[in-house]
C-alpha positions in Angstrom: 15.3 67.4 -48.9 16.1 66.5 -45.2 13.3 64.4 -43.1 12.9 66.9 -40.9 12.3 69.4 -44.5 9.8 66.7 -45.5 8.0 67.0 -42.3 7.2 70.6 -42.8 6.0 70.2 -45.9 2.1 71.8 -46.6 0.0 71.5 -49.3 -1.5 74.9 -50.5 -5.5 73.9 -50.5 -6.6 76.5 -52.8 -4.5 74.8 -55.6 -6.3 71.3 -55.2 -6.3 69.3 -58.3 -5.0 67.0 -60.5 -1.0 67.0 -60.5 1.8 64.6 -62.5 5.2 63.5 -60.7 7.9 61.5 -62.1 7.5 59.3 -58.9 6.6 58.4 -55.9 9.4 60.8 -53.6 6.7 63.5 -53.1 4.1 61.0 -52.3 6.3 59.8 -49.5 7.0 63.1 -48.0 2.9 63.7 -47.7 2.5 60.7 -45.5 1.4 61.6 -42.5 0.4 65.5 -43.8 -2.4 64.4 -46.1 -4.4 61.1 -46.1 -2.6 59.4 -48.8 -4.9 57.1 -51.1 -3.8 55.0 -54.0 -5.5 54.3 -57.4 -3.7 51.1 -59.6 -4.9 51.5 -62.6 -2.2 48.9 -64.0 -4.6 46.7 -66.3 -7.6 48.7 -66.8 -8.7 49.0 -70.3 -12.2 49.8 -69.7 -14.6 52.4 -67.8 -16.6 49.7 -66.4 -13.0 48.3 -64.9 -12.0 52.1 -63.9 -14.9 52.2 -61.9 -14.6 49.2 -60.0 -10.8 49.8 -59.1 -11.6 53.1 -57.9 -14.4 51.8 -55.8 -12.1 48.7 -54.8 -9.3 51.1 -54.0 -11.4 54.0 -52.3 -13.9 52.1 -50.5 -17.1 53.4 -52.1 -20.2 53.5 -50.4 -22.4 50.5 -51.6 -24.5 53.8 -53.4 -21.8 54.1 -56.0 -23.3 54.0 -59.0 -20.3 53.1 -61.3 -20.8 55.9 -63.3 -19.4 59.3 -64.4 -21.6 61.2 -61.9 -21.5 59.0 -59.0 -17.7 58.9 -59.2 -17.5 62.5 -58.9 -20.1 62.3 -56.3 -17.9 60.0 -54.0 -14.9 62.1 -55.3 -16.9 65.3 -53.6 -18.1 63.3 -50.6 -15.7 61.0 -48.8 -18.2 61.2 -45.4 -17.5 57.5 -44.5 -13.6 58.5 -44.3 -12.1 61.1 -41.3 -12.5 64.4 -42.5 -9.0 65.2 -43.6 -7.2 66.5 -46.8 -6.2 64.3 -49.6 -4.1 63.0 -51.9 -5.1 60.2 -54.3 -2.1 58.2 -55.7 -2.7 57.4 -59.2 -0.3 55.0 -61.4 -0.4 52.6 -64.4 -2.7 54.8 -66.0 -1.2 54.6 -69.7 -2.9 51.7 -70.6 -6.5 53.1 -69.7 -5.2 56.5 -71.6 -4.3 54.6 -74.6 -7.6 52.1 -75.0 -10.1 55.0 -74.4 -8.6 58.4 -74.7 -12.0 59.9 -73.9 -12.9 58.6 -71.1 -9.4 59.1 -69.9 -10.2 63.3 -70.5 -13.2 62.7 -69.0 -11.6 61.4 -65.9 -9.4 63.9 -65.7 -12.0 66.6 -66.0 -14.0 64.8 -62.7 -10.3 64.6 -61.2 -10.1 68.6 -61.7 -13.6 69.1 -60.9 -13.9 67.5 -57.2 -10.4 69.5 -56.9 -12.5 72.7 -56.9 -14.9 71.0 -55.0 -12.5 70.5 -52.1 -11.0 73.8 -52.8 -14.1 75.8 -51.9 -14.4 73.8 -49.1 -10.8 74.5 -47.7 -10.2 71.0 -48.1 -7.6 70.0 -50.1 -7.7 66.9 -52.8 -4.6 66.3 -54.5 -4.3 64.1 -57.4 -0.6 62.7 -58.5 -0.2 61.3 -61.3 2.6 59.2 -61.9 4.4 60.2 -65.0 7.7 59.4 -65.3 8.2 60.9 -68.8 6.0 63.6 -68.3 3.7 63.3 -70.8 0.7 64.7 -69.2 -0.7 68.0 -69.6 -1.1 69.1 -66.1 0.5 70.9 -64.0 4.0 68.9 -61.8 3.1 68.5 -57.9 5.7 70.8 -56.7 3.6 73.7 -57.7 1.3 72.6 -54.8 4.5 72.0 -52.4 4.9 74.6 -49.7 7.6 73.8 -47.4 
């Protein structure tokens, strides 16, 4: 794809949610369409950890719980950033998948759900997961590519 192709690209909003890509290409080409944010979870083995790199990474309010709820709560909020659509960068999250599979699914169901969220709002919230060997079951981040 050209620069100037990567310029035009636009997100469909009503598709907001949680995406895999084999890298970071399609990340690049949002810059400057979406508000790209970045997750590291490289490391994380724990939910108590998960929650404090999303609220290092994110800049949480100092209400953030570190909890389920108030993660989807910030996920749903974002007032103390502009008001702009999203996407959230998230990589090196095989470790955290592989020392606690369930609260991995349950991260990816607060992932989908503030997706809706933002959906209904007209406000898109893209999250890209990178997965270079595509083992995740959700949907690849060229589905939500419109150039």
């Amino acid at each position: 794809m050209s620069m100037a192709g990567e310029r035009d690209l636009r997100f469909d909003t009503r598709l907001s949610g949680v995406f895999r890509t084999p890298s970071v290409a399609p990340v690049r080409a949002a810059e400057g369409v979406l508000e790209v944010l970045r997750v590291p979870l490289g490391g994380v083995a724990a939910r108590e950890e998960l929650f404090e790199r999303f609220r290092d990474s994110l800049g949480f309010p100092d209400w953030f719980g570190a909890n389920w709820d108030a993660l989807e709560d910030c996920l749903d909020d974002f007032s103390w950033r502009d008001d702009r659509s999203r996407l959230l960068v998230i990589d090196g999250w095989e470790a955290f998948a592989n020392a606690a599979p369930e609260d991995f699914a349950t991260l990816l169901e607060v992932l989908r759900a503030s997706g809706e969220f933002w959906a209904g709002q007209s406000r898109g919230f893209f999250v890209a997961m990178i997965d270079p060997h595509g083992v995740l079951d959700v949907p690849d981040l060229g589905l939500a590519l419109h150039p």
